[in-house]
C-alpha positions as CSV (number, residue, x, y, z in Angstrom):
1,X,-4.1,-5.1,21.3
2,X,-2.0,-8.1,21.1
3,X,1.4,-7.3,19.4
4,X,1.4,-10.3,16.9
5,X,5.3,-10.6,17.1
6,X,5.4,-14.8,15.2
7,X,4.6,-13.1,12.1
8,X,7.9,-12.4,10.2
9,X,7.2,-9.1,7.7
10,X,9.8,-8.5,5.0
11,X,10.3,-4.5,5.6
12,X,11.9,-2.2,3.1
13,X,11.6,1.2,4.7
14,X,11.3,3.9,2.4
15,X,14.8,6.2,1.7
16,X,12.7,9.8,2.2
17,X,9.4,10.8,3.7
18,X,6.7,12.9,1.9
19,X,5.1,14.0,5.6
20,X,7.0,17.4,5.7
21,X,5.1,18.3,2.0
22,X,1.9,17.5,3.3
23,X,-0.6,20.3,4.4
24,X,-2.2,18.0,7.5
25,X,-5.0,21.4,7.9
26,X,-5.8,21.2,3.7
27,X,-6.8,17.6,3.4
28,X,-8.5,16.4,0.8
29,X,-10.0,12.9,1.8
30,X,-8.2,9.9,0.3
31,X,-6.0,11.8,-1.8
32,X,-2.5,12.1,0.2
33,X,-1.3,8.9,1.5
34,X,2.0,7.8,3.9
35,X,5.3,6.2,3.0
36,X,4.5,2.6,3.6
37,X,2.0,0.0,2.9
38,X,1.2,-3.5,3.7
39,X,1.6,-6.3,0.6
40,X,0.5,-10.1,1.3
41,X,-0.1,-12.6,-2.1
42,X,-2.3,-15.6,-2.4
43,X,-0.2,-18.1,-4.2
44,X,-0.6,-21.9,-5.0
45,X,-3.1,-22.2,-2.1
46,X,-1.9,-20.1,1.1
47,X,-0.9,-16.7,1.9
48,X,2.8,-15.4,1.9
49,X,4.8,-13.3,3.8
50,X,4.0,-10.5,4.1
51,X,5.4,-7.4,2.9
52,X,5.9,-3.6,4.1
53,X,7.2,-1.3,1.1
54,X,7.3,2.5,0.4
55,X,4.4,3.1,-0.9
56,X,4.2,3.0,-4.8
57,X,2.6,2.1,-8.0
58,X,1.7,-1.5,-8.9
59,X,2.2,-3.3,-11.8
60,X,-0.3,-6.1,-13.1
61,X,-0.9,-8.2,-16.3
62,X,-4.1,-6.5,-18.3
63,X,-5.8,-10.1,-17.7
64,X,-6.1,-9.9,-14.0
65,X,-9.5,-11.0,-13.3
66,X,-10.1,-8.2,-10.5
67,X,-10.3,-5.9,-13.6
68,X,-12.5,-8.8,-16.0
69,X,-14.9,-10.1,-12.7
70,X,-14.6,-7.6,-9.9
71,X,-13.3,-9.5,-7.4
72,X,-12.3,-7.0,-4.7
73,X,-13.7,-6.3,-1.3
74,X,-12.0,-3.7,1.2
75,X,-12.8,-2.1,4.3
76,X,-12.2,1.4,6.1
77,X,-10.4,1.7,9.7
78,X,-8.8,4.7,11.2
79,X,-6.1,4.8,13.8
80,X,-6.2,8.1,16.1
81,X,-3.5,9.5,18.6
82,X,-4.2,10.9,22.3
83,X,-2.8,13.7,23.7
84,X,0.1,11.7,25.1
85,X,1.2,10.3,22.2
86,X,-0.6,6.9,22.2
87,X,-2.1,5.5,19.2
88,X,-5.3,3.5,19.1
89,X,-8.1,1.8,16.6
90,X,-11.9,1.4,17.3
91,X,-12.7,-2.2,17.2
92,X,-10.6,-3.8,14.8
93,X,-11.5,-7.5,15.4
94,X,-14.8,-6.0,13.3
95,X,-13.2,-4.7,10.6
96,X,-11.0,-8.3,10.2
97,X,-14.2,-10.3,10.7
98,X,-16.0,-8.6,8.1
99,X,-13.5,-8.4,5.4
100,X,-13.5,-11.9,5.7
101,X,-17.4,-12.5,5.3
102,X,-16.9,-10.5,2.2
103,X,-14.1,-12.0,0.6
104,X,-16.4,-15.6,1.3
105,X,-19.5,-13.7,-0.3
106,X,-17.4,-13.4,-3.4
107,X,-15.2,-17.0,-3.7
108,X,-12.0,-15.2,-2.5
109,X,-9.9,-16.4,0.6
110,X,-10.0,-15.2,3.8
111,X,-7.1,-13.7,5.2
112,X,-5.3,-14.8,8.9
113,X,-5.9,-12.6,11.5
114,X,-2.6,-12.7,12.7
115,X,-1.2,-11.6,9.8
116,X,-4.3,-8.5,9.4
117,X,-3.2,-7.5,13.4
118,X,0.5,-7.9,12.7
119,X,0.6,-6.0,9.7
120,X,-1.3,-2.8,11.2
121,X,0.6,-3.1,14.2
122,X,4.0,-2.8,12.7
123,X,2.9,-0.5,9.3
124,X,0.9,2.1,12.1
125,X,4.5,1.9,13.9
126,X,6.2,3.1,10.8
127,X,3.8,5.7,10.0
128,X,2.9,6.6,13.3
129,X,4.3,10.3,12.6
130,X,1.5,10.7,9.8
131,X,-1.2,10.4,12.6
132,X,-2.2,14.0,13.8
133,X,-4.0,14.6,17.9
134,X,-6.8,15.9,17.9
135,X,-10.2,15.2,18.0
136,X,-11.3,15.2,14.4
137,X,-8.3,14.2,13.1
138,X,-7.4,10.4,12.2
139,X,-5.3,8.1,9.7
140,X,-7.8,6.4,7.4
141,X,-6.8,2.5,7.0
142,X,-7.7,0.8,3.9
143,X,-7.2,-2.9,3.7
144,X,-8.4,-4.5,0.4
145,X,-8.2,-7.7,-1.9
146,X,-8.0,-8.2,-5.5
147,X,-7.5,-10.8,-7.8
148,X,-4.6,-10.8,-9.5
149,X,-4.3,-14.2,-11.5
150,X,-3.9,-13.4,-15.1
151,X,-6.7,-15.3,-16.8
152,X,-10.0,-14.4,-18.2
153,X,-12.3,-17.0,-18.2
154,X,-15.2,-16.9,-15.7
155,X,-14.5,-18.2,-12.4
156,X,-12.3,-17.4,-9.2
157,X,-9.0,-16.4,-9.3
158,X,-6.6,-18.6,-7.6
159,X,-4.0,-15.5,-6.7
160,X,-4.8,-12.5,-4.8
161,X,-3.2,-9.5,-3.3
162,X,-4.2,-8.1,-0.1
163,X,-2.6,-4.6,1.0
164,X,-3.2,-2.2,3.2
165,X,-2.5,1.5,2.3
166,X,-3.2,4.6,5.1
167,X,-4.1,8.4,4.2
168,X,-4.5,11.2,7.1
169,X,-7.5,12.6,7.2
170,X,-9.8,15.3,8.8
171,X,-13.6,15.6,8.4
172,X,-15.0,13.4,5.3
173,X,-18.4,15.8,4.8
174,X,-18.3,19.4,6.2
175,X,-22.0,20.9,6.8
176,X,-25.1,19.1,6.8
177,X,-26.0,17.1,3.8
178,X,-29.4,17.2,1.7
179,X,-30.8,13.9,0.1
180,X,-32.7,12.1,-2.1
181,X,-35.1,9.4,-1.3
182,X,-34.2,6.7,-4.3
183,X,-37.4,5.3,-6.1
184,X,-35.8,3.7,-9.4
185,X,-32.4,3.2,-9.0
186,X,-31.3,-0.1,-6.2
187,X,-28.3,-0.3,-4.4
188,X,-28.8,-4.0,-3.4
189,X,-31.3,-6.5,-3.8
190,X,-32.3,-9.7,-1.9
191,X,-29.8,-12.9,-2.1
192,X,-26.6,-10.3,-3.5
193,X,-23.8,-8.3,-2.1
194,X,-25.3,-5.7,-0.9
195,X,-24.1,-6.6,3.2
196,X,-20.9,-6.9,1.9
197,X,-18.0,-4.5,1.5
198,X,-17.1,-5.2,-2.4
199,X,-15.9,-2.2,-4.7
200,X,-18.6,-3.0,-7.0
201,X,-21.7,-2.3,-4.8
202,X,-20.0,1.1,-4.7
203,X,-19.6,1.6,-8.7
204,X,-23.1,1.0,-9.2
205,X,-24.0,4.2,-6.5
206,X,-22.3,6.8,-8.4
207,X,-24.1,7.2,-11.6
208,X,-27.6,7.7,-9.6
209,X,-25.9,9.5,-7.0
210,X,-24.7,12.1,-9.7
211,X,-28.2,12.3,-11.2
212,X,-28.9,14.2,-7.3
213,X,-25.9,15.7,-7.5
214,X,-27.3,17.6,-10.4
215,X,-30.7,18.4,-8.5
216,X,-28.1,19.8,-5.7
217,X,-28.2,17.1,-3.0
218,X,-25.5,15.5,-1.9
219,X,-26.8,11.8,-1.8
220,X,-29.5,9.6,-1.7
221,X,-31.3,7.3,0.9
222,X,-31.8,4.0,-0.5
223,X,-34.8,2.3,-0.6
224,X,-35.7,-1.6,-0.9
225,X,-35.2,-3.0,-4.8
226,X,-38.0,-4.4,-4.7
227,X,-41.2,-2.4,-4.3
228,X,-38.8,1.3,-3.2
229,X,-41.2,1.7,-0.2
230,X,-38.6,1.3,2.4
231,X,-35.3,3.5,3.4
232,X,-32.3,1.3,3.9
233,X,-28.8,2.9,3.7
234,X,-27.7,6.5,3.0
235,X,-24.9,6.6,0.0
236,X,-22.1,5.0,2.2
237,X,-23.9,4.7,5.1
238,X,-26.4,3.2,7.5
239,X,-29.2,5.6,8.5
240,X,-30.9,6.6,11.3
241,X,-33.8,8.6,12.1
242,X,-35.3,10.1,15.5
243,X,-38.9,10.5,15.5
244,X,-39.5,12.0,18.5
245,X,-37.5,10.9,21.0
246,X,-37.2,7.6,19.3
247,X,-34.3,6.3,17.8
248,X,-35.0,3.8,14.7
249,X,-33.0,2.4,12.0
250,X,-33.6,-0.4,9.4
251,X,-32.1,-4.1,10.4
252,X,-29.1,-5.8,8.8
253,X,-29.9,-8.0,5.8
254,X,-28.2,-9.3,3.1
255,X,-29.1,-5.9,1.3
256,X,-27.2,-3.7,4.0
257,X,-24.2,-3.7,5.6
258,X,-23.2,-4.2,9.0
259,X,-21.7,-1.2,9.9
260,X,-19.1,-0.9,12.9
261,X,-20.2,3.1,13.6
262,X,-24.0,1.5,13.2
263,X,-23.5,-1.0,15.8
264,X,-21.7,1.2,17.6
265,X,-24.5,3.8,17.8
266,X,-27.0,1.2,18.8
267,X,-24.7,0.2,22.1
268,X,-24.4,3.8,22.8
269,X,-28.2,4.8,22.7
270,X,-28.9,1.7,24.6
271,X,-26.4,3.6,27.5
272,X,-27.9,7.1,27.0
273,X,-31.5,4.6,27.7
274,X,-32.8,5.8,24.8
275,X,-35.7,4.5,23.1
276,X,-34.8,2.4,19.9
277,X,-36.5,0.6,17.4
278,X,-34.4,-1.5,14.2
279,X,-37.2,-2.4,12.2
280,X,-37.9,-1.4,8.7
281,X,-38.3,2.0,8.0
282,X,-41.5,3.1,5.4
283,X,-40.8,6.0,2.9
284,X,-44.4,7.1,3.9
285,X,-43.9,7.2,7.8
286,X,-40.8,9.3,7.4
287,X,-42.9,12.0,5.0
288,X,-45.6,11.4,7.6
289,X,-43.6,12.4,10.7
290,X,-42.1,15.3,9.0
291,X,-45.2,16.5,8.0
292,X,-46.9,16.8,11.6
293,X,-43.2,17.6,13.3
294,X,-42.6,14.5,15.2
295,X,-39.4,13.9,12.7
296,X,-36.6,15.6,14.7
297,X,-33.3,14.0,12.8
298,X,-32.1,12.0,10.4
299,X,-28.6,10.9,10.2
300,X,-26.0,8.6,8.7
301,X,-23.4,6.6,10.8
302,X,-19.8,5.1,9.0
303,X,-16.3,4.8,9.3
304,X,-15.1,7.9,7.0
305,X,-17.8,10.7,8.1
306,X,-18.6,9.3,11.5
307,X,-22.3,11.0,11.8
308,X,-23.5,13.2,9.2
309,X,-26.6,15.1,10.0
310,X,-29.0,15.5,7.2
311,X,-30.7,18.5,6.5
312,X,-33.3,17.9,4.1
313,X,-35.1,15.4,2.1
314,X,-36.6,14.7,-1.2
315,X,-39.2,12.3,-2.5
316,X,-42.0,12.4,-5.2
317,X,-41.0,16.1,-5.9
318,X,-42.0,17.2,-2.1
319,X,-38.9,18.8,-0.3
320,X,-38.7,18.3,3.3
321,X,-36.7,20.5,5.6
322,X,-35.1,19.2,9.3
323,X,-35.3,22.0,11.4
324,X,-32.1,22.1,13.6
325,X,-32.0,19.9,16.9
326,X,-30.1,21.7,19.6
327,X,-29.7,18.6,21.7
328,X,-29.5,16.1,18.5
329,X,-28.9,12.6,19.1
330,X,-26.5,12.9,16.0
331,X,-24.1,15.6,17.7
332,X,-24.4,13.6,21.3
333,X,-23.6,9.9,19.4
334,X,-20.5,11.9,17.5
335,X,-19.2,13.4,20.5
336,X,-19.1,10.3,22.6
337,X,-17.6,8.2,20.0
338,X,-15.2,10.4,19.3
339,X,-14.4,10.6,22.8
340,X,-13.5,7.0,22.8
341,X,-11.9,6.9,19.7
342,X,-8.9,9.4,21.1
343,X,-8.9,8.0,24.5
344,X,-10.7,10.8,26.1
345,X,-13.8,8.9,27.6
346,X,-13.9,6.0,29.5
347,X,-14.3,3.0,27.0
348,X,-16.7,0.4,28.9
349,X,-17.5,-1.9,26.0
350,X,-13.6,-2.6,25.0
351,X,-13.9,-1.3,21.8
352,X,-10.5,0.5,22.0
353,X,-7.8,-1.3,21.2
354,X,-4.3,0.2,21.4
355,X,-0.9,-0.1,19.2
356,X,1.9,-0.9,20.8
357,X,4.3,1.7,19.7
């Protein structure tokens, strides 16, 4: 990756370190998080310099809009470290492109890419000791934006804050994961937000995704908002299904997000010359195929978990089990990516980008 070098960060570095407290083999995702982070405003029309602090807490005026309007989009990255020492990400231009389309989606500005390459380049550099080898084990970016202009009144803010804050991290789901096919509750509908990464498309998942929590599955396949007849996205994210030896998953909309892992699945399967099929995916074909046998998997693809098989599935009060797949397209696509993601494979499509230690 290009070391972005014309970009002058401020850098206070923090007087201690918190790694040696940290139990890197106990983690509990998104709850322990490195010395540093990344601070940029959005003043009076442009982007400051940017800022790398020890990480701490925040103070804002009870009137910023992000808490009034919800404006605040983020995505998830991880950084991983080969055996030598070298530290990499997994197709980061993606991740910059896309929180860019979603801060346009909702009126907020779009952040330079020299400053979003700069910044990881030189807070990753910092932290780089927080990064453990090891396939499995990663540090989990999170770049976001908020509005922080102290007004109430509807409309866009004119100042924003865009940060990026890192956590270490091991597996995000251990074990397979059972499901619930949704048919009241939506997770987006046509002409919204749904293919964009804002917090609030994630707010409105966790009060139907308790309800199945309290029927003990772990989360639920959405279906369209409009007639509930189609499976779309699995809690946070994209889903696949092999029905036979065919690999099919629902196509990008403004309902579902463009997903890095997705995208990166798709590539892959294309060189394994597997079958695949992204067209819409009928609640009634799945039910169908796992009736008569022909379903073999279904599985989600994101940043945090990677693959996650699933197990089992719900819908109209009929339970459907997933018998287990020795040679499962889900355990072949998360060995392979993982492969490239620590530099263990060869990595034909360039999605491997190293940091410049």
């Amino acid at each position: 990756m290009t070391n972005h070098s014309n970009t002058k960060i401020d850098i206070v570095k923090s007087s201690t370190s918190k790694i040696d407290h940290v139990d890197f083999e106990n983690l509990t995702f998104g709850r322990t998080f490195t010395d540093h982070m990344f601070v940029c405003d959005f003043i009076d029309g442009k982007w400051q310099q940017p800022k790398i602090m020890p990480y701490q807490a925040m103070s804002f005026e009870p009137s910023a809009r992000v808490f009034h309007y919800g404006q605040a989009v983020f995505e998830g990255m991880k950084a991983y470290k080969d055996d030598t020492g070298k530290v990499w990400l997994f197709r980061p231009k993606d991740n910059h492109a896309r929180i860019n389309k979603s801060s346009a989606r909702l009126a907020m500005p779009e952040f330079p890419k020299e400053y979003f390459f700069n910044g990881l380049e030189t807070l990753l550099k910092m932290d780089k000791d927080w990064i453990k080898p090891g396939i499995g084990n990663s540090l989990y970016l999170r770049p976001f934006v908020i509005a922080t202009e102290a007004a109430i009144s509807a409309s866009p803010a004119n100042s924003y804050r865009f940060m990026i804050i890192c956590s270490p991290a091991k597996a995000y789901y251990s074990g397979k994961v059972r499901v619930l096919f949704a048919e009241k509750y939506s997770r987006s509908a046509d002409g919204g937000v749904g293919f964009a990464k804002a917090a609030g498309n994630y707010a409105a998942q966790f009060y139907p995704t308790s309800l199945a929590q309290e029927k003990g599955y772990q989360q639920i396949i959405w279906t369209d908002a409009s007639t509930h007849e189609f499976l779309e996205e699995a809690g946070t994210m994209n889903i696949f299904f092999r029905i036979n030896n065919t690999l099919i998953t629902a196509p990008i909309s403004d309902r579902i997000l463009d997903g890095i892992t997705r995208r990166s699945i798709i590539q892959l399967a294309e060189d394994n010359n597997i079958t695949t099929e992204i067209r819409r995916v009928s609640v009634s074909e799945i039910k169908e195929a796992a009736r008569n046998g022909s379903l073999k998997e279904i599985f989600g693809a994101g940043t945090a978990a990677v693959v996650s098989p699933i197990s089992a599935f719900e819908h109209g009060n009929e339970v459907f089990e997933i018998p287990d797949n020795e040679k499962s397209f889900a355990g072949m696509f998360k060995k392979q990516l993982e492969e490239i993601q620590n530099n263990l494979a060869e990595d034909k499509h360039g999605w491997r980008h190293e940091v410049i230690l």
